[in-house]
C-alpha positions in Angstrom: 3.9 -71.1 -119.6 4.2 -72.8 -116.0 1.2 -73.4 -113.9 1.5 -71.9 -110.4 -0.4 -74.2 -107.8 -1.1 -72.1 -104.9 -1.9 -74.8 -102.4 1.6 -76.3 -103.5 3.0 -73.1 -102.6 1.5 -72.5 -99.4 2.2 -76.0 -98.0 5.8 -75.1 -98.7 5.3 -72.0 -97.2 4.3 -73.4 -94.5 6.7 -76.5 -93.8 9.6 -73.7 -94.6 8.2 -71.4 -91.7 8.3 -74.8 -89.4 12.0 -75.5 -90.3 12.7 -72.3 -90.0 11.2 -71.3 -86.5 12.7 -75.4 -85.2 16.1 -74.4 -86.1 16.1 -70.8 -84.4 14.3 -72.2 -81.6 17.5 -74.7 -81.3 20.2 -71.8 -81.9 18.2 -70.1 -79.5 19.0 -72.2 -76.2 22.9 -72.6 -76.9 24.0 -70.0 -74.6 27.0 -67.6 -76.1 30.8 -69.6 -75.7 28.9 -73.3 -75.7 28.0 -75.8 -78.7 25.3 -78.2 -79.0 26.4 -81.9 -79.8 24.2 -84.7 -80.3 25.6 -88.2 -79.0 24.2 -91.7 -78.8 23.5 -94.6 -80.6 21.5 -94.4 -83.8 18.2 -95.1 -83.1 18.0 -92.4 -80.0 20.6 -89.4 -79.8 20.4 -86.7 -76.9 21.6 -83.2 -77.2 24.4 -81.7 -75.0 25.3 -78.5 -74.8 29.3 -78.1 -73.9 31.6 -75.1 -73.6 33.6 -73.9 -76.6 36.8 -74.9 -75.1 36.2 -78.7 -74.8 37.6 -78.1 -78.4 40.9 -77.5 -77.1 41.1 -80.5 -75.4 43.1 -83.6 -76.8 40.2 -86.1 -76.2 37.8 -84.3 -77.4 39.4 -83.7 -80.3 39.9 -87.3 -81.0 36.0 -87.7 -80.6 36.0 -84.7 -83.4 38.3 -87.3 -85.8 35.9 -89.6 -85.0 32.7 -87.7 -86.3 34.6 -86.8 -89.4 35.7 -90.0 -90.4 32.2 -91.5 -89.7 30.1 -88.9 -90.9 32.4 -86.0 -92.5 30.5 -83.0 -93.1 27.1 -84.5 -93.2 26.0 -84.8 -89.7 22.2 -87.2 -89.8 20.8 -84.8 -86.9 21.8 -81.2 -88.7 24.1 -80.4 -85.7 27.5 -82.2 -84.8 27.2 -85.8 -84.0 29.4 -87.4 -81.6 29.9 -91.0 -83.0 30.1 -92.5 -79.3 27.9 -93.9 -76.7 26.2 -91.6 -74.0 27.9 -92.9 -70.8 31.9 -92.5 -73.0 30.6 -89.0 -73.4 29.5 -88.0 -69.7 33.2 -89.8 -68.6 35.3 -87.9 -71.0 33.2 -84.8 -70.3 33.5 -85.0 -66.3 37.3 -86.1 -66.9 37.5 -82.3 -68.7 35.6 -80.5 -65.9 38.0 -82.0 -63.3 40.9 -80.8 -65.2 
């Protein structure tokens, strides 16, 4: 017979509910047509929010080949990491806006 511990199963309850409401509060704020990336160094990563058809573009999909090769499909943050540094990000981004 296996003993049940109900404070166990609370505090899981519990840590569950806090996953749970942190991930829809993230989903939440990506508007419809855009993706949330995170990009950075290691020790400190910010999130960006770009358009879904960055995707399209050729250097952006390199960064993609980039993120697979380093990470594959385990991405540290939960959401898609950009393996690059901030200020490569914000010039290939602008570069895409302009174009």
């Amino acid at each position: 017979m296996a003993i049940i511990r109900l404070p166990s199963l609370i505090s899981n309850a519990k840590q569950f509910y806090k996953l749970q409401s942190f991930l829809n509060k993230n989903q939440s704020d990506v508007p419809k047509g855009h993706l949330a990336v995170y990009v950075g160094e290691r020790v400190q990563r910010k999130r960006y929010v770009v358009p879904l058809s960055y995707l399209n573009h050729p250097s952006f999909q390199d960064l993609l080949r980039r993120a697979e090769e380093e990470f594959g499909f385990s991405h540290p943050m939960g959401g898609l990491t950009i393996p690059c540094s901030e200020n490569t990000f914000l010039e290939l981004t602008s570069r895409m806006q302009l174009s």
